[in-house]
N, C-alpha and C positions, 0 to 999 in steps of 0.2 A: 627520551624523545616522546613528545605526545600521540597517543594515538588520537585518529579521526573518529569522532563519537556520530553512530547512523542509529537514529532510532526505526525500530520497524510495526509502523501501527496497523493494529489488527480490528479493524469495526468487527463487530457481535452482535447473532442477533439472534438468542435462540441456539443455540450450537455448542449444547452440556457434552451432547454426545461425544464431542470431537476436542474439544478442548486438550485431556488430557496428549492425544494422541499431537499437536499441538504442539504442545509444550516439547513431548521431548524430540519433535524434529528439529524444534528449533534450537534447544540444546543441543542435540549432537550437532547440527548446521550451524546454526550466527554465535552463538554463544560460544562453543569451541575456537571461533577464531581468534587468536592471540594478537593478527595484525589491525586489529581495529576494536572499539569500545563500543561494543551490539547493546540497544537496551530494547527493550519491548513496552508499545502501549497499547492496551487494550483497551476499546472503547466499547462498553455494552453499550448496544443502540434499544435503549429500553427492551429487554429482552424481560420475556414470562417465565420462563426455565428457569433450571438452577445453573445458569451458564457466569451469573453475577457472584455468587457465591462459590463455584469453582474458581474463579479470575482472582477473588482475595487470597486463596487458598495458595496456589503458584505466585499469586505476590508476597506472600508469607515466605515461601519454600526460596524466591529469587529476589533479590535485593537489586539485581538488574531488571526486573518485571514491575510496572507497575499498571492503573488500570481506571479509568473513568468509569461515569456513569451516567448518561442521559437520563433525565427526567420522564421521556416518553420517547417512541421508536418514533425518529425523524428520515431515517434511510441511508442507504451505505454513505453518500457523497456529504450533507453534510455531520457525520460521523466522522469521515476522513478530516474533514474540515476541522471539527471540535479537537481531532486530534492534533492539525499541524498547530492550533493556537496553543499547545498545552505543550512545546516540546522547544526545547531549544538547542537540541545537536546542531551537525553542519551538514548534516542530509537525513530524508526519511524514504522509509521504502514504504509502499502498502503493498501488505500480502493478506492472503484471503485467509481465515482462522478454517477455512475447510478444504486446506491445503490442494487446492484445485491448480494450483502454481507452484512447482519445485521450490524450495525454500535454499537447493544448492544453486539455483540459477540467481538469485540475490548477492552469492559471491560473485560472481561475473557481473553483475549490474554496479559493487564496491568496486571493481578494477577500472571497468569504461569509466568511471565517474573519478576516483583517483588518476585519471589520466588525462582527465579535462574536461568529459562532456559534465553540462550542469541535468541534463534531463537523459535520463535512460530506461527505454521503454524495454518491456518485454513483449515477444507473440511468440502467438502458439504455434506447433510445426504441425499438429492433431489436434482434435477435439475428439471425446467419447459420446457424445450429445447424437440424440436422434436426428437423420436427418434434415426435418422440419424444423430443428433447431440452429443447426447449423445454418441452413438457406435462409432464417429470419435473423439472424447474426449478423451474415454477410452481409444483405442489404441493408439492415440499420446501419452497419459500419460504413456502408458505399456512400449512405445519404448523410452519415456526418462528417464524413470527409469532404463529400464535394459542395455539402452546404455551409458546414459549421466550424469546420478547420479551417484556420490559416495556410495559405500554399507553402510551400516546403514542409509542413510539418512530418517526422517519420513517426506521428502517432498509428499503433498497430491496435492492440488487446487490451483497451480500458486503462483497469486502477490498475494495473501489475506494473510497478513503476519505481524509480528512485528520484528523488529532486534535492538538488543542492541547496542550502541554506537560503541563496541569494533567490533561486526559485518561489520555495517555499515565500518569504517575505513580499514577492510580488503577486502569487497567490492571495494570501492575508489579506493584500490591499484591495482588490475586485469587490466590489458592491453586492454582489450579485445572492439574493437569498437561496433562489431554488435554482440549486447548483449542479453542474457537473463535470464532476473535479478535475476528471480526464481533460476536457475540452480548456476550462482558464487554463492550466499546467502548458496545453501546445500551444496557446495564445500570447505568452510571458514572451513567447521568443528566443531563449535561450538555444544556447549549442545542446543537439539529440542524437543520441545514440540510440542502435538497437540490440538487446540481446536477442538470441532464439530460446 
C-alpha cells in the first residue's frame, strides 16, 4: 500500500545555532513515522551564517532531507512559496526550523488531513512572548481577520499549517509577489481544520 508522501518545509534564515537540534526532533517526530513518507525541505532564505552549510551536511546524513538556496534573503513567505513550487508530495506542512511549534502536533495535523480537511491550521494554547508581544500579536491577528480573511475562514497562528496538494496548486496560481502565505492558503477556500 502507498504511503501518503507530506513534505515538511522549513524556511532558514540564519539559524546554525538550532539546526542541529532540528534535525533530530524531526527524526525522532516525522521521520520515525512508518504510516506515512515524511521528506524535509529546507529553504535558506539567503542566510549569512553557516546555517547553508549545515543544511548540506543533514542532507548528506538524510536522503529524506533535502535543501534550497535563495539567491538573497526575500522573507519567510516568499521562502515558503519557493518552497511549495519545488515539491511535489500530496501535502506540506510549514514548521519553523526554531522549533517554536511542536513538531509532534504535525502528527495530528497528518490525521485531520487524512481524514478529509485539505487545510489544517495550528494555534497556540500559550505564548512565552513578552507581554507587549503578545498584545501586538492579537491585534495584528484581529485586523487580519476582520480586514483580510475570507469569513469562515478558522485561520488562527500564521504559517504553522498543512495543505493538501489541491491547496498547494491553487496557491501556485495567485499572482500576487509580496506575499502572505497565511492569508492566499484561507482565501483557496478549501475544507479547515484546527489543531491545538
Amino acid at each position: 500500500m502507498n504511503r501518503p508522501t507530506i513534505t515538511c518545509i522549513t524556511p532558514v534564515f540564519n539559524e546554525a545555532k538550532g539546526l542541529h537540534s532540528y534535525e533530530r526532533e524531526i527524526a525522532r517526530v516525522l521521520l520515525a513515522d512508518d504510516s506515512r513518507e515524511w521528506r524535509v525541505l529546507f529553504v535558506d532564505d539567503g542566510s549569512t551564517d553557516s546555517s547553508w552549510e549545515i543544511i548540506q551536511e543533514i542532507c548528506l546524513r538524510n536522503p529524506r532531507v533535502s535543501g534550497i538556496r535563495l539567491s538573497r534573503n526575500f522573507g519567510s513567505h516568499l521562502a515558503i512559496s519557493a518552497g511549495l513550487e519545488a515539491i511535489t508530495s500530496d501535502a506540506a506542512v510549514v514548521l519553523a526550523a526554531d522549533l517554536q511549534d511542536p513538531p509532534e502536533t504535525v502528527l495530528q495535523f497528518a490525521a485531520k488531513w487524512q481524514s478529509g480537511a485539505k487545510i489544517v491550521w495550528g494555534r497556540r494554547r500559550t505564548r512565552g512572548d513578552q507581554k507587549w508581544r503578545v498584545l501586538c500579536s492579537l491585534l495584528f491577528f484581529y485586523l487580519l481577520r476582520r480586514f483580510a480573511m475570507p469569513r469562515g475562514s478558522k485561520f488562527t497562528t500564521g504559517s504553522f499549517l498543512l495543505m493538501d496538494k489541491k491547496v498547494i496548486e491553487a496557491v501556485k496560481a495567485f499572482p500576487e509577489q509580496n506575499r502572505i502565505t497565511f492569508a492566499i492558503v484561507a482565501w483557496t477556500g478549501f475544507d479547515q481544520e484546527v489543531v491545538e
